[in-house]
BALOBA-1460 file (C-alpha; in Angstrom, 3 decimals):
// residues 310
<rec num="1" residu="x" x="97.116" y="92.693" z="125.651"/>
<rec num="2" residu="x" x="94.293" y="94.289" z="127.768"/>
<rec num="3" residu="x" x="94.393" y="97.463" z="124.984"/>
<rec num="4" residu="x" x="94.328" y="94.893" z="122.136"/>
<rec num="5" residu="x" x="90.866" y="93.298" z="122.967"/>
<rec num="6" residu="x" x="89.402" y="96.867" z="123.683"/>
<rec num="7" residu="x" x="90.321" y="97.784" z="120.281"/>
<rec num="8" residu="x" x="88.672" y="94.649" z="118.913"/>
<rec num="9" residu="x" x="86.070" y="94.158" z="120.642"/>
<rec num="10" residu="x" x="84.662" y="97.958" z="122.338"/>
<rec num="11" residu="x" x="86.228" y="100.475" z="119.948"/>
<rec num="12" residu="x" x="84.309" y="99.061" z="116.369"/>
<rec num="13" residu="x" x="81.318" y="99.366" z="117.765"/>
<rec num="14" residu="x" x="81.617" y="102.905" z="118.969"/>
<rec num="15" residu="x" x="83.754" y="104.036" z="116.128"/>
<rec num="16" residu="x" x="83.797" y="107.605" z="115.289"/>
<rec num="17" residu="x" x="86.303" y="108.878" z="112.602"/>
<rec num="18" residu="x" x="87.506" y="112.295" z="111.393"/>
<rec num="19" residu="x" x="85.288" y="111.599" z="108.182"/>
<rec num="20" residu="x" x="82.101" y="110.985" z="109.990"/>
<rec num="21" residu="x" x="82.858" y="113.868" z="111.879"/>
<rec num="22" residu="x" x="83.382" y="116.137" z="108.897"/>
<rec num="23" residu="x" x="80.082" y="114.791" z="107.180"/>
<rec num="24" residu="x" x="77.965" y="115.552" z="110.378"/>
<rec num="25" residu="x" x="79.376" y="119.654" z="110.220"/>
<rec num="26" residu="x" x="79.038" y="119.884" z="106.465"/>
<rec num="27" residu="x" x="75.207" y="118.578" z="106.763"/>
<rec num="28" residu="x" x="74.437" y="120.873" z="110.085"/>
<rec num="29" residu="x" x="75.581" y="124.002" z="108.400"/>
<rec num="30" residu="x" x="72.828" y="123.532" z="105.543"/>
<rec num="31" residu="x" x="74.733" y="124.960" z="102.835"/>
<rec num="32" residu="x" x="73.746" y="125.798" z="98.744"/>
<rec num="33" residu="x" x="74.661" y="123.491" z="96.865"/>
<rec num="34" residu="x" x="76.091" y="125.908" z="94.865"/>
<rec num="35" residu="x" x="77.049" y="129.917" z="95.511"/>
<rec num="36" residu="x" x="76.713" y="131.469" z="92.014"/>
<rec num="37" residu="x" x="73.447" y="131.356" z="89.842"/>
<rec num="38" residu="x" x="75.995" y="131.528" z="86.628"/>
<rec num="39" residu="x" x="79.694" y="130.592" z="86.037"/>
<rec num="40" residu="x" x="81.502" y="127.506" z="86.812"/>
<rec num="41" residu="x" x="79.953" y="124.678" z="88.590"/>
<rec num="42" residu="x" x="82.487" y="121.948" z="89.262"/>
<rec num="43" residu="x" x="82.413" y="121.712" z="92.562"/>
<rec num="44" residu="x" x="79.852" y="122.268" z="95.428"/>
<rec num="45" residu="x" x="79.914" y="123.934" z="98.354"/>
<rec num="46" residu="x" x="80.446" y="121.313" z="100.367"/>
<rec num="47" residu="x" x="83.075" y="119.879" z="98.452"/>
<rec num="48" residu="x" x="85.016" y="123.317" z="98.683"/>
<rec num="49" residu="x" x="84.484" y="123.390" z="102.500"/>
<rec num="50" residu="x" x="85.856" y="120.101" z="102.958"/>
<rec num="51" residu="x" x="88.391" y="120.162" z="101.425"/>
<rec num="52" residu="x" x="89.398" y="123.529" z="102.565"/>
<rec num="53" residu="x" x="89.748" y="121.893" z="105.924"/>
<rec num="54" residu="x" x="91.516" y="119.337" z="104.643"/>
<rec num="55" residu="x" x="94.051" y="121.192" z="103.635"/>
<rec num="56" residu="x" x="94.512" y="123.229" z="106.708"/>
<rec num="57" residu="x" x="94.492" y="119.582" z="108.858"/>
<rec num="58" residu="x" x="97.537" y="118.184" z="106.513"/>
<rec num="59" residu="x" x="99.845" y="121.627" z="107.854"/>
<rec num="60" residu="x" x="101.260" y="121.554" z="104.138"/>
<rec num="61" residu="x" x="101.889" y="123.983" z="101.605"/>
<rec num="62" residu="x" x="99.350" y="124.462" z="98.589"/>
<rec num="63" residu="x" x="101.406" y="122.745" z="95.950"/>
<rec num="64" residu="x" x="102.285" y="119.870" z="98.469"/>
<rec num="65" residu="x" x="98.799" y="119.116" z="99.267"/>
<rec num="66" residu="x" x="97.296" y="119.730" z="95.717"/>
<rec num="67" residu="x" x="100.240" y="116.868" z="94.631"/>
<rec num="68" residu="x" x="99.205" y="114.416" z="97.281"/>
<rec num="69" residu="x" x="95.219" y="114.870" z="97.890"/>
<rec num="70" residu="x" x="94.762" y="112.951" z="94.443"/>
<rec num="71" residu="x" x="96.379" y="109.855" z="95.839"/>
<rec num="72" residu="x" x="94.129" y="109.499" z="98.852"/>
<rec num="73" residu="x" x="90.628" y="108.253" z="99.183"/>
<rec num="74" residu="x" x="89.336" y="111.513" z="99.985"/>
<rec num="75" residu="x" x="88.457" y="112.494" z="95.888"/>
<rec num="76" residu="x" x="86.361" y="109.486" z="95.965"/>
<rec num="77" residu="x" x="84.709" y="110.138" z="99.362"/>
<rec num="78" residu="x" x="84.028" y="113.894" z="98.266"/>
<rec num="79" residu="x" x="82.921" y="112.710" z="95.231"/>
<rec num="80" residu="x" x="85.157" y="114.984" z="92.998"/>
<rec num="81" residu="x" x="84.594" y="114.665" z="89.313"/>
<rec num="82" residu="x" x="87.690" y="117.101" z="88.402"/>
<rec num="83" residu="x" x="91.099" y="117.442" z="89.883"/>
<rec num="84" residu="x" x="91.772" y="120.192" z="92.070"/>
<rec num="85" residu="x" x="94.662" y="122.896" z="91.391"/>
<rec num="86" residu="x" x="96.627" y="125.045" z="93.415"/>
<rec num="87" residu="x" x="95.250" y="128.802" z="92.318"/>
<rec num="88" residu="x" x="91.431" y="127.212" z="92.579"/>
<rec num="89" residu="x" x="91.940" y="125.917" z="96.281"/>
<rec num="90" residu="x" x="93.859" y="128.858" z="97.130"/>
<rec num="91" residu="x" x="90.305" y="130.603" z="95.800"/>
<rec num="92" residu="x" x="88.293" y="129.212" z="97.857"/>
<rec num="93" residu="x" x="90.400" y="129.462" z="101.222"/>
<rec num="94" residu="x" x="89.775" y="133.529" z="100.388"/>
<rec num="95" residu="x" x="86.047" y="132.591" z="99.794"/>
<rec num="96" residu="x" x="85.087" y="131.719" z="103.097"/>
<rec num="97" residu="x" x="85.052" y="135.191" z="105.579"/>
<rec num="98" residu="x" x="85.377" y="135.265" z="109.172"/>
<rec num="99" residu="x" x="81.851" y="134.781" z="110.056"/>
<rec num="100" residu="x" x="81.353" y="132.160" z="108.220"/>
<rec num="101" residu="x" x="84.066" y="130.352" z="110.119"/>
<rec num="102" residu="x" x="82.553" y="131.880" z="113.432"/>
<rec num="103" residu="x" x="79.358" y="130.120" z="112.353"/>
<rec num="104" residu="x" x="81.100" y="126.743" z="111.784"/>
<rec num="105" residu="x" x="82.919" y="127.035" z="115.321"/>
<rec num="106" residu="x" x="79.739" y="127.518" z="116.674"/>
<rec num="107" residu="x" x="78.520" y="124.307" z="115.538"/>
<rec num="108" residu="x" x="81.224" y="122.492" z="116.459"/>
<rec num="109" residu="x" x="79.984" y="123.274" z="120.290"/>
<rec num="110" residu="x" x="76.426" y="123.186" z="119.949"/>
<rec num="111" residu="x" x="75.932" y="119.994" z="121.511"/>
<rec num="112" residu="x" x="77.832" y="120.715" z="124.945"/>
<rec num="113" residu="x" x="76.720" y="123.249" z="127.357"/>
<rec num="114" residu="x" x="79.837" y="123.745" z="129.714"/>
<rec num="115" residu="x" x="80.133" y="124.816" z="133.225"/>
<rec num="116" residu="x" x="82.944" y="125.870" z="133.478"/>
<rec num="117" residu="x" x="85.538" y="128.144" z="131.235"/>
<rec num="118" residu="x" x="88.570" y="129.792" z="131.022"/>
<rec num="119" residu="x" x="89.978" y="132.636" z="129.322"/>
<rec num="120" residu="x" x="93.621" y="132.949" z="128.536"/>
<rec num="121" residu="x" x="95.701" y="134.365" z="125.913"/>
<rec num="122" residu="x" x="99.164" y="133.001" z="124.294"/>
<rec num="123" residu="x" x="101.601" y="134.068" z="121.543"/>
<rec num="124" residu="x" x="102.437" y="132.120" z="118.047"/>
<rec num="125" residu="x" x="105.116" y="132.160" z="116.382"/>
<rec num="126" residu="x" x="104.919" y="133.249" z="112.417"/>
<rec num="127" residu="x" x="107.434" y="131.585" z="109.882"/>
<rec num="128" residu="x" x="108.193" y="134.458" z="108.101"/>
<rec num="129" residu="x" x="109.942" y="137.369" z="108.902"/>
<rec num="130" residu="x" x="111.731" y="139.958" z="107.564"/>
<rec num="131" residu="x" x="115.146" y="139.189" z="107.040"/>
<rec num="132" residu="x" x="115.998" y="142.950" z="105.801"/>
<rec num="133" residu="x" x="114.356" y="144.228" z="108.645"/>
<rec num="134" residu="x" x="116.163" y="142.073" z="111.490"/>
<rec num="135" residu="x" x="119.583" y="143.300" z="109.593"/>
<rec num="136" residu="x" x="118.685" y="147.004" z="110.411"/>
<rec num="137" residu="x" x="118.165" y="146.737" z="113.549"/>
<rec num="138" residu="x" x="121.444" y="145.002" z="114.212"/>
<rec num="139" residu="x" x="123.214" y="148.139" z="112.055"/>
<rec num="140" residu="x" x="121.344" y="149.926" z="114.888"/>
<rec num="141" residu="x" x="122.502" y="148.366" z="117.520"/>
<rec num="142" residu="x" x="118.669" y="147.207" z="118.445"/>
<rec num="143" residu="x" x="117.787" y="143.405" z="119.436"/>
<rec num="144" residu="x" x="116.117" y="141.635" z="116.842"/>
<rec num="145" residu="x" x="112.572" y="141.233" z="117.367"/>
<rec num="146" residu="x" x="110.951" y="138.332" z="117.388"/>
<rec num="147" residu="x" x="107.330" y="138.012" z="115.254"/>
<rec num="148" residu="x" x="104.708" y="136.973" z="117.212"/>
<rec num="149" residu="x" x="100.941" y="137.247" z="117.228"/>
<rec num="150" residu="x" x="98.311" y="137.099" z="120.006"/>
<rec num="151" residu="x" x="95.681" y="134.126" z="120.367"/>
<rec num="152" residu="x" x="93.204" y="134.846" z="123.024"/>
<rec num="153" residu="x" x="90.578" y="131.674" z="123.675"/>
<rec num="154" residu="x" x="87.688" y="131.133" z="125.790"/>
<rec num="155" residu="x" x="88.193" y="127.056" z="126.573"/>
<rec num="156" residu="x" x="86.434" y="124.944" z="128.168"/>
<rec num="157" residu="x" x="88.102" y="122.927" z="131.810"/>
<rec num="158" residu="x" x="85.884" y="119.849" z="131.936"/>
<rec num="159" residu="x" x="84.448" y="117.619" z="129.564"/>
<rec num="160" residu="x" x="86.102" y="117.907" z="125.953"/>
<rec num="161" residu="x" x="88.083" y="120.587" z="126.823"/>
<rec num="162" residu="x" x="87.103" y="122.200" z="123.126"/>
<rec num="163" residu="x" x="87.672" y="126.020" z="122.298"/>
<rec num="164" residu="x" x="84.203" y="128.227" z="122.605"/>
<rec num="165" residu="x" x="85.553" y="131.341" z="120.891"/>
<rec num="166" residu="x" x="88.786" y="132.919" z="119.839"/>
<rec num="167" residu="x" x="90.336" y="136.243" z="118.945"/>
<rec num="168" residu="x" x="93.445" y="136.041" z="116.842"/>
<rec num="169" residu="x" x="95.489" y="139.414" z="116.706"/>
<rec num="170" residu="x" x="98.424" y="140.402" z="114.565"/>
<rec num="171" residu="x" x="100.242" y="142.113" z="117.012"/>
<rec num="172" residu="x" x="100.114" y="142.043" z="120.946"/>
<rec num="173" residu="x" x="97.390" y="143.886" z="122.692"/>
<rec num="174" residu="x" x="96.327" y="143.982" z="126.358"/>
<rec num="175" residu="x" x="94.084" y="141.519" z="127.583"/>
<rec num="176" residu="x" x="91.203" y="143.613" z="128.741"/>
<rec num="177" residu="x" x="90.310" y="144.837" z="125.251"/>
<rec num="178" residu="x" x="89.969" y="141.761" z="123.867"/>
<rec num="179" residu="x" x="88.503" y="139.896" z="126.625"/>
<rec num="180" residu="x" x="85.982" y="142.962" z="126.305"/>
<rec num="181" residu="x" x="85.146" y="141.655" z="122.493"/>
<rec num="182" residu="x" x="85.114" y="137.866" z="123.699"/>
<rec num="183" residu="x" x="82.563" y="138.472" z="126.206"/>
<rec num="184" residu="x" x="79.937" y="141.125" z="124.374"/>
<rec num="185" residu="x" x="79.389" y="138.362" z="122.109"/>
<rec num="186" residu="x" x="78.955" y="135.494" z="124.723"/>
<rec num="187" residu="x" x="75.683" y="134.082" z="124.157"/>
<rec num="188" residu="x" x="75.685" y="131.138" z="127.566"/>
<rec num="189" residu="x" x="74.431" y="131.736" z="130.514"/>
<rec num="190" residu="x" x="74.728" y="130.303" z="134.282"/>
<rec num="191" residu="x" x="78.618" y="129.541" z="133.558"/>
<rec num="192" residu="x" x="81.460" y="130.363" z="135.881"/>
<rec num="193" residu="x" x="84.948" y="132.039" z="133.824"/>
<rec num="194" residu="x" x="87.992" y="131.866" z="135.616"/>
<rec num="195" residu="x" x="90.475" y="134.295" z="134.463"/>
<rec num="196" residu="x" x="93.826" y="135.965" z="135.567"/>
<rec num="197" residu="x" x="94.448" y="139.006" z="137.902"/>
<rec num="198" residu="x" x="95.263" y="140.615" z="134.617"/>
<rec num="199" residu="x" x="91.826" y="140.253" z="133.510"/>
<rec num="200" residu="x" x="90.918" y="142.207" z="136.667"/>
<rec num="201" residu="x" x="88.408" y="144.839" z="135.597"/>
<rec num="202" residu="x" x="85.193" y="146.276" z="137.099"/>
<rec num="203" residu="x" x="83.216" y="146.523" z="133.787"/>
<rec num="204" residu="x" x="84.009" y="142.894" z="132.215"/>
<rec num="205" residu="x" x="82.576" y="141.743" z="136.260"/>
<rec num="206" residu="x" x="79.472" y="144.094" z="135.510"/>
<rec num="207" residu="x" x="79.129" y="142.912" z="131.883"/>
<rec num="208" residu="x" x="79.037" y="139.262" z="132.629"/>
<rec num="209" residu="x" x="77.252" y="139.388" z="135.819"/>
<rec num="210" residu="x" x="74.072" y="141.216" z="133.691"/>
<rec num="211" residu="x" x="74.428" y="138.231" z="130.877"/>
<rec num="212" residu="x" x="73.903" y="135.539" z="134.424"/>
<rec num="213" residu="x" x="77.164" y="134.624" z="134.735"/>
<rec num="214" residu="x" x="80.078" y="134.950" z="136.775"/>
<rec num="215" residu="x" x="83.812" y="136.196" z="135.843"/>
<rec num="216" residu="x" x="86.043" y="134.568" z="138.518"/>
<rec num="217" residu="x" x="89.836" y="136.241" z="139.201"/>
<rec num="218" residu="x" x="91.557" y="137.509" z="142.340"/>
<rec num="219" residu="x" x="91.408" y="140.399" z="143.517"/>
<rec num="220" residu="x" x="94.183" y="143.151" z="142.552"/>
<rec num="221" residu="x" x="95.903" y="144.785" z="145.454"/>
<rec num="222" residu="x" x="95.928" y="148.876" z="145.435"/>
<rec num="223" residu="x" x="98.331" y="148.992" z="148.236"/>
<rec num="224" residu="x" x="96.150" y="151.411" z="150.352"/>
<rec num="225" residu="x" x="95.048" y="153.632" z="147.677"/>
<rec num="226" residu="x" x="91.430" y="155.022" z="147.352"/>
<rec num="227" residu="x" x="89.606" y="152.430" z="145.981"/>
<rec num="228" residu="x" x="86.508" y="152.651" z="143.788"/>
<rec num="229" residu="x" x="83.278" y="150.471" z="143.423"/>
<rec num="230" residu="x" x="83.698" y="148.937" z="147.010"/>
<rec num="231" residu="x" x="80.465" y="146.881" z="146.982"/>
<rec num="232" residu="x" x="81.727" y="145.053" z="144.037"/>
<rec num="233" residu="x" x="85.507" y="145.061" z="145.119"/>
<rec num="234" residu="x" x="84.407" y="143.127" z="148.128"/>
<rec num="235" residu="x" x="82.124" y="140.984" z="146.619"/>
<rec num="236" residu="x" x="85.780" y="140.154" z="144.000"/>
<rec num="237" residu="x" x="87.411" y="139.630" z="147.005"/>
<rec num="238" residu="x" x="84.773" y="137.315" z="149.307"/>
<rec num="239" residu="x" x="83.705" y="135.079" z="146.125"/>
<rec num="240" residu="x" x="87.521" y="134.693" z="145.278"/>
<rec num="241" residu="x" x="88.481" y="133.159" z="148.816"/>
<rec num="242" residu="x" x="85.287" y="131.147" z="148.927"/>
<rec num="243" residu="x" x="85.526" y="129.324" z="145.519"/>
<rec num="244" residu="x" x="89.684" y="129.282" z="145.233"/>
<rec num="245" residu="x" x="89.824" y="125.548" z="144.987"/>
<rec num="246" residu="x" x="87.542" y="126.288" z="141.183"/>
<rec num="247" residu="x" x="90.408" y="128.889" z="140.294"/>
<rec num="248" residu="x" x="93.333" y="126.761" z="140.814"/>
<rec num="249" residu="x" x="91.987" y="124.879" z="137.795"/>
<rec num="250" residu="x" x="92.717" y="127.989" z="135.582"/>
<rec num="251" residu="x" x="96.350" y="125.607" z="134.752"/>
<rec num="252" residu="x" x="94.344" y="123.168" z="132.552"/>
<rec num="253" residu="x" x="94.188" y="125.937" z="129.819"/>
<rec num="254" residu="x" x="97.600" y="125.403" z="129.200"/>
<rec num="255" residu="x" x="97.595" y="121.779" z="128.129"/>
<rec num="256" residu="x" x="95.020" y="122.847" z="125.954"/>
<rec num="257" residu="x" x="97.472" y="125.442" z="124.706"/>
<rec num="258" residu="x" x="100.098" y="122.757" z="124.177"/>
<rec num="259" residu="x" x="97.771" y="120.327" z="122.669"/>
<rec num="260" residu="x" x="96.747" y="123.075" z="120.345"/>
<rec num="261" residu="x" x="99.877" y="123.481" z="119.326"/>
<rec num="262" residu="x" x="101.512" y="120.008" z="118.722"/>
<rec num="263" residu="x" x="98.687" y="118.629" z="116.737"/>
<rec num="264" residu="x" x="96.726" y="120.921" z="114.536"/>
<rec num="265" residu="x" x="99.055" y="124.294" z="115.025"/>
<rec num="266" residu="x" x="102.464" y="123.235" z="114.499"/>
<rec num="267" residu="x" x="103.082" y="126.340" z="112.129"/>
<rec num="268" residu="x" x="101.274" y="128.537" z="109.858"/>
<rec num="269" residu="x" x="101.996" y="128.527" z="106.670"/>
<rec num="270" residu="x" x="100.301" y="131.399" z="105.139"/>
<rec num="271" residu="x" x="101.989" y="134.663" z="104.570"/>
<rec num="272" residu="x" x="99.164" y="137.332" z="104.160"/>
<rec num="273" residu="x" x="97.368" y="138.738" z="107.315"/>
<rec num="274" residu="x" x="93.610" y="138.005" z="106.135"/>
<rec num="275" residu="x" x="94.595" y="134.286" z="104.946"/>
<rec num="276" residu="x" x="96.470" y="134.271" z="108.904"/>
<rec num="277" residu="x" x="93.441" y="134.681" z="110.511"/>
<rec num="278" residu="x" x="91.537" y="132.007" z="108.596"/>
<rec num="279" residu="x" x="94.186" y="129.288" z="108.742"/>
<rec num="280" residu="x" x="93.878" y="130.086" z="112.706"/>
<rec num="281" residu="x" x="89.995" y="130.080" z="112.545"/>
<rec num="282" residu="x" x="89.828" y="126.563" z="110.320"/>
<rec num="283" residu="x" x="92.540" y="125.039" z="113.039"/>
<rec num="284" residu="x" x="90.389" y="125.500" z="115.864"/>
<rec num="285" residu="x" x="87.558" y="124.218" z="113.773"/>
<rec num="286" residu="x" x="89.967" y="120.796" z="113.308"/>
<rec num="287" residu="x" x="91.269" y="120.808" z="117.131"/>
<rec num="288" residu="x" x="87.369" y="120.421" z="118.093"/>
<rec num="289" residu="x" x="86.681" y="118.123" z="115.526"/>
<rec num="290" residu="x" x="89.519" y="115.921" z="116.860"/>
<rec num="291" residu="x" x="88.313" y="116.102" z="120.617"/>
<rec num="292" residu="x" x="84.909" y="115.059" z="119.353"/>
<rec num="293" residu="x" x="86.601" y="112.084" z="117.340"/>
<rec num="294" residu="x" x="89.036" y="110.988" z="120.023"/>
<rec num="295" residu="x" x="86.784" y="112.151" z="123.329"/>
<rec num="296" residu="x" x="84.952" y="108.396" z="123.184"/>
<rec num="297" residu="x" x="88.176" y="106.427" z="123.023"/>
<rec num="298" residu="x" x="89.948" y="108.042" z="125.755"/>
<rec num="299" residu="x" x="86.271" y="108.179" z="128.086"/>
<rec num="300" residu="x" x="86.506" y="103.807" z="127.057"/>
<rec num="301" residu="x" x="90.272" y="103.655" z="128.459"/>
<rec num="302" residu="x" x="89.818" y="105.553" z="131.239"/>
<rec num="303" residu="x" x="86.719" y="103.585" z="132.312"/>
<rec num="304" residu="x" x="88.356" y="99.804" z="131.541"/>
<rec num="305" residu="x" x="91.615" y="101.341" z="133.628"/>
<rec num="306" residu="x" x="89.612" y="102.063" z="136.769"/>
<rec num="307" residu="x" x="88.012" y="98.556" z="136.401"/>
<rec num="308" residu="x" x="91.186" y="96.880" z="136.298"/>
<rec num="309" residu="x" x="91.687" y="99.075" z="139.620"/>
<rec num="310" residu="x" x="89.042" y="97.651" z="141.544"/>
């Protein structure tokens, strides 16, 4: 009963839907209207972007989509003036490069300024595999192996818990490297990122302590062997013990992980490796957009719970 009259009475007047959402990042990104001078011009950019993420949100295949899109409200919304085919929105999910999609994540988190971040990496599971392959190696004698690739995120612990930047590899590196590429292109400052003790490096400590701010992990244990850079070992070590309770929140990355993966990340569907690393890039662009949608609703219940409290 009590959720009832929020929903009538609280929720319409601080209503914030998906398409509000997506109308708010197509107008911040100031787009042409249209990318070619000559050639076709049935659809805007706009209407391409949308719909491109569209497509990724409804986790279906090309044909699927293409089949049901028409029957929604969406055509009329995006004003579209021509029906949209398979090969042409397949052509414009190859349009959009990964800095484009870099820029778009970007603006998904321009309006917060966290405080607190973690970095963490996890591995996803493709659809397709080799079936030839796996039968070789059991003529071999050799376990199958299984196909997975390697998401690395910076997240953020408090707040929305939205994802700041990503790197999305095809096959499974060590986390140094690519928390090396995270952080040269970390543009914050005055932030604290917790981080494993496999993260443990001296350089990725000096790196973010020159951009003002602080890289958080414990301290690795040589087991009385000569130890370089002992200034900075002990100030690892003495920051570590002091500010412990702010590292034990370095769990909350994994319900992000798990939210990540039951809403917008369920599977990917695309075969090629450059159409694998936009899929990922537009489905971190849609896991933001849904924390922005649903972040008000869950701050109203949480609020009318503790009043019911007291």
């Amino acid at each position: 009963m009590d959720r009832q009259l929020i929903l009538k009475e609280i929720i319409p007047k601080k209503k914030r839907s998906f398409k509000k959402e997506l109308n708010e990042l197509i107008l911040s990104l100031n787009l042409p209207k249209y990318s070619n001078k000559m050639g076709n011009k049935q659809f805007t950019e706009a209407q391409k972007l949308s719909t491109v993420i569209l497509y990724f949100r409804s986790n279906k295949s090309l044909r699927v989509f293409c089949e049901e899109f028409k029957e929604t409200k969406w055509p009329i919304w995006l004003e579209l003036k021509f029906e949209i085919k398979k090969s042409t929105l397949n052509d414009w999910v190859k349009s959009f490069d990964l800095s484009f999609i870099k820029k778009i994540l970007d603006k998904t988190n321009s309006a917060e300024k966290p405080e607190l971040l973690r970095i963490d990496g996890t591995g996803i599971a493709t659809q397709f595999k080799s079936s030839y392959f796996q039968k070789r190696l059991n003529e071999f004698g050799q376990k199958p192996k299984s196909n997975f690739h390697k998401l690395d995120i910076i997240a953020d612990m408090n707040g929305k818990k939205k994802i700041k930047d990503y790197s999305f590899l095809m096959k499974q590196r060590h986390d140094i490297p690519v928390a090396w590429k995270l952080f040269k292109r970390f543009m914050l400052e005055n932030i604290v990122i917790v981080a494993d003790k496999r993260y443990f490096d001296y350089g990725l400590f000096r790196l973010m302590k020159a951009k003002n701010n602080y890289l958080l992990f414990p301290p690795k244990n040589f087991g009385g062997k000569c130890i370089h850079n002992n200034l900075i070992y002990r100030e690892i070590r003495i920051n570590y013990h002091k500010y412990k309770d702010i590292y034990n929140k370095r769990s909350n990355v994994e319900g992000i992980f798990s939210a990540l993966k039951r809403t917008v990340l369920t599977k990917i569907v695309s075969k090629k490796c450059s159409t694998k690393k936009r899929e990922m890039g537009f489905k971190i662009i849609i896991y933001n957009m849904n924390k922005n949608v649903n972040f008000i609703l869950n701050l109203i219940f949480k609020i009318f719970n503790l009043e019911l409290k007291y």
